[in-house]
N, C-alpha and C positions, 0 to 999 in steps of 0.2 A: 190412393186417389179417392177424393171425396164427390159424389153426385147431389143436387139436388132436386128433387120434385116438391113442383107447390102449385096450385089452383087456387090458392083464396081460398080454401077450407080448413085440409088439411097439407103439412108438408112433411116430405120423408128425407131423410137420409139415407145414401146408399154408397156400399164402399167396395172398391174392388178386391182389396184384402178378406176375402172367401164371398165375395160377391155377393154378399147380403147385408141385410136389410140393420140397420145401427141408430135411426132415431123415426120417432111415428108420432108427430105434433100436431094439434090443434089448440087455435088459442091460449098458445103459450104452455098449454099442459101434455110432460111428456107423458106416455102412453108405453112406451117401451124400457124394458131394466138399461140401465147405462152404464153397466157391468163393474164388475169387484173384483180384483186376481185375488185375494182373500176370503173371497166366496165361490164369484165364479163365474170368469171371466169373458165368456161368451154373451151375446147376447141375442142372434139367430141364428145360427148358422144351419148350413145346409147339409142332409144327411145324402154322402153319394159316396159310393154305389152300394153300402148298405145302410141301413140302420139298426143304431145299436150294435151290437157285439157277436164276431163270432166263438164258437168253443178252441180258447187258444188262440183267437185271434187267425185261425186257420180253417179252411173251405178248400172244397176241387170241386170241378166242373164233371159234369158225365164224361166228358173225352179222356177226361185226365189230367187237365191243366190244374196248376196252384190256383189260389188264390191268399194272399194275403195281406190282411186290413187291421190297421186301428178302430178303435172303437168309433161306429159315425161315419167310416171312411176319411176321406182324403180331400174331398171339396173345400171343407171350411177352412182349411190349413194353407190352401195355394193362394199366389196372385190370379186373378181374373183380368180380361179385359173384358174394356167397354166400347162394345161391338155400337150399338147406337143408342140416341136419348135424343128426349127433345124436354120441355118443359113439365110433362105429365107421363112420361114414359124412358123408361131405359133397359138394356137389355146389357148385361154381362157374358160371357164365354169363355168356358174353361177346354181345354182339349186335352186328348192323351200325352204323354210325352212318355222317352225311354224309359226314364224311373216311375212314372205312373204305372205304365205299362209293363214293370216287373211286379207289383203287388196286383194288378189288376189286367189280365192280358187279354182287351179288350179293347181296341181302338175306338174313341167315344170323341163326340164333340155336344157337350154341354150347354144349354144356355138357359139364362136365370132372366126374365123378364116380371118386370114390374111397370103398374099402370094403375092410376089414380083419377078417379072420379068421383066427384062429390065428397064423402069422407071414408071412403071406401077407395083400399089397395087391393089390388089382384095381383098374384104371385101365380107365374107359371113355371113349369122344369118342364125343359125341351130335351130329350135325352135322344141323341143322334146315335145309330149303328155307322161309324166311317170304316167298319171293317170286311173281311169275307163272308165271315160266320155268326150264327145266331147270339146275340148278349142276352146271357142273365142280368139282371142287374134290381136294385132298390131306391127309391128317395123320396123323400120325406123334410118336413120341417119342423125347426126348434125354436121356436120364437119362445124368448122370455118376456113378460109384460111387468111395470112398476107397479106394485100392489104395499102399503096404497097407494095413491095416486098424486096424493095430498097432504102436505102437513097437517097436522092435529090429529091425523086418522090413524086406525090400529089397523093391523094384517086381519084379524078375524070383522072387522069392517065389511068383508067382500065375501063373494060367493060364486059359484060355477053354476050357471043352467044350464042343462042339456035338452034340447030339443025333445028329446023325451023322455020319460023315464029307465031308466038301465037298473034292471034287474036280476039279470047275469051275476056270477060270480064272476071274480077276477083273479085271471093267475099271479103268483107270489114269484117276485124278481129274487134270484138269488145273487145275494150282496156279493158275497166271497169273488163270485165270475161274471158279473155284468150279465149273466143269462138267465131265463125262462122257467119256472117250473110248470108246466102246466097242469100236472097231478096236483098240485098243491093251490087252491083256491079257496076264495075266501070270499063271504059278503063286503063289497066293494064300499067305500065308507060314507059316497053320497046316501041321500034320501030321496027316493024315487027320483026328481030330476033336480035336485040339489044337493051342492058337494059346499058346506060351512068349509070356508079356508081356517086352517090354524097353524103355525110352526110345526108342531108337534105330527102333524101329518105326514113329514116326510123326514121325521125322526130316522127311519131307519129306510126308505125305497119309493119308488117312483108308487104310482097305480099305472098299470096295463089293465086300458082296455080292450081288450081284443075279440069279444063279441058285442059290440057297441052297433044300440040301434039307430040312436042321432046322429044327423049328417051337420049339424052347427050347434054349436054352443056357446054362451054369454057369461065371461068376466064382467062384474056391475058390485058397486057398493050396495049393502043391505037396503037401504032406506034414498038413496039418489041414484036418479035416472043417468050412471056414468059409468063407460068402460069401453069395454069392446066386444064384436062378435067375431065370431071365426065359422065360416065354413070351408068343407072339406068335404064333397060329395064324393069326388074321386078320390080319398084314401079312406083306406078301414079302416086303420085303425088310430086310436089316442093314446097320448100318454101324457101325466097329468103330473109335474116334478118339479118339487122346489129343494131350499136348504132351510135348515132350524133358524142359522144368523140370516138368510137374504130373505129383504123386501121384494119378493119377486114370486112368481109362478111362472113355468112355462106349460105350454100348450100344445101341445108336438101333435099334428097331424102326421101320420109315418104310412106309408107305403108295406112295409114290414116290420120285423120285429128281430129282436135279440137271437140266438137260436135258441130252441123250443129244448126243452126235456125228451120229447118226443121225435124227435128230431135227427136225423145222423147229419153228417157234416157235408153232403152233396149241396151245391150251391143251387142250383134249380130246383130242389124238393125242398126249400124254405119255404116259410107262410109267404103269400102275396109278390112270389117272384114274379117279376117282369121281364118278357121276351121281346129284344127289338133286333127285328131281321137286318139284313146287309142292306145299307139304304136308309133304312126307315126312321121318323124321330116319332116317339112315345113322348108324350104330352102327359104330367099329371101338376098338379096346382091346389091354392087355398084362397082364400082373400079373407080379410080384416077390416071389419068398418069400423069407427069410432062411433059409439053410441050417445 
């Protein structure tokens, strides 16, 4: 089922097949990838209850319990409902069910809100405890955007500014297992707070940022004032990943990360775990303006 939001600025699309986010307009110009299964077939999906990948695909809790996930988790893959919407606002809900609840033993009630103002979306993840015990958990977003934007234009047309310069090194994604090296880092291939887009960038792997001092940063053509911004004050970290054939980049605000090098396979002693008590909904979010 398909939703729409529109103001007379900008209009979204929003779909309950993983509860996110599938089209980002203005003035007729789409703003979001409108996906390829021969590239790659997503176009935001939502990373719950981790991000990224475990070693093996496999995690236990301190007490003892499993945990086992696909890469991303399990959000983007489900039906959602749509809990409520009006004109400028809609809100999705995902909950535990028995076979969630064998890969993930954790009674959760999920919800995906979005809200539109001016030309600016705000994207929240409400992460409810409906269980006894304390939840580990992760989420994060994958928004892919259309780069370029326009016909006539080249990929290397566009550029990333970051809020501020990052001059950090960057750990190296190992290809083979979808995880982390963190010994292994490298000078990151922006310049001070510009990342030249090219194909060739993600020849072989994403960039992890994971010492990132900017809390927003700006997809924009070289030479015209067009694209988007993204902020993400509440997640640390970015992740910065396209393919050689797609017109696209995505722009992952993520919560956490792959598992580390450094790292054992305890699910609470991940980078940036999140704890929500019996009861309690943990709130984290990003928004996207159109520039």
């Amino acid at each position: 089922m398909k939703h729409i939001l529109d103001n007379g600025e900008i209009t979204v699309t929003l779909s309950s097949e993983g509860g996110s986010l599938t089209s980002l307009m203005e003035n007729g110009r789409e703003y979001l990838w409108q996906g390829d299964p021969a590239v790659w077939s997503g176009q935001a999906p939502i990373c719950f209850p981790i991000c990224g990948g475990l070693r093996d695909g496999r995690a236990h809790t301190r007490g003892g319990r499993e945990i086992t996930l696909a890469r991303h988790g399990f959000a983007r893959k489900r039906q959602w409902h749509l809990r409520d919407c009006d004109a400028t606002h809609a809100a999705f809900e995902l909950s535990s069910t028995p076979t969630l609840l064998e890969q993930f033993p954790f009674p959760f009630r999920l919800t995906a809100r979005y809200r539109i103002a001016g030309r600016r979306l705000e994207i929240s993840y409400e992460v409810e405890n409906t269980g006894d015990d304390d939840m580990p958990f992760f989420i994060g977003g994958h928004p892919g955007f259309a780069c370029p934007l326009d016909q006539g234009e080249r990929y290397e047309d566009y550029e990333i500014h970051f809020e501020r310069p990052e001059t950090a090194t960057v750990p190296r994604a190992v290809v083979e297992t979808g995880l982390i090296d963190v010994d292994d880092r490298y000078e990151g291939p922006q310049s001070g707070a510009v990342l030249p887009l090219t194909h060739e960038l993600f020849a072989v792997s994403e960039t992890i940022y994971d010492q990132l001092e900017s809390r927003s940063v700006e997809l924009t053509h070289r030479e015209a004032r067009k694209g988007v911004r993204l902020e993400f004050s509440d997640l640390p970290y970015l992740i910065i990943w396209g393919k050689p054939a797609g017109d696209f980049v995505a722009i992952e605000p993520w919560g956490g990360l792959s598992t580390c090098s450094d790292e054992g396979d305890i699910f609470e002693e991940k980078r940036g775990c999140l704890i929500a008590r019996p009861g309690e909904t943990v709130a984290r979010g990003f928004a996207i303006e159109v520039l």
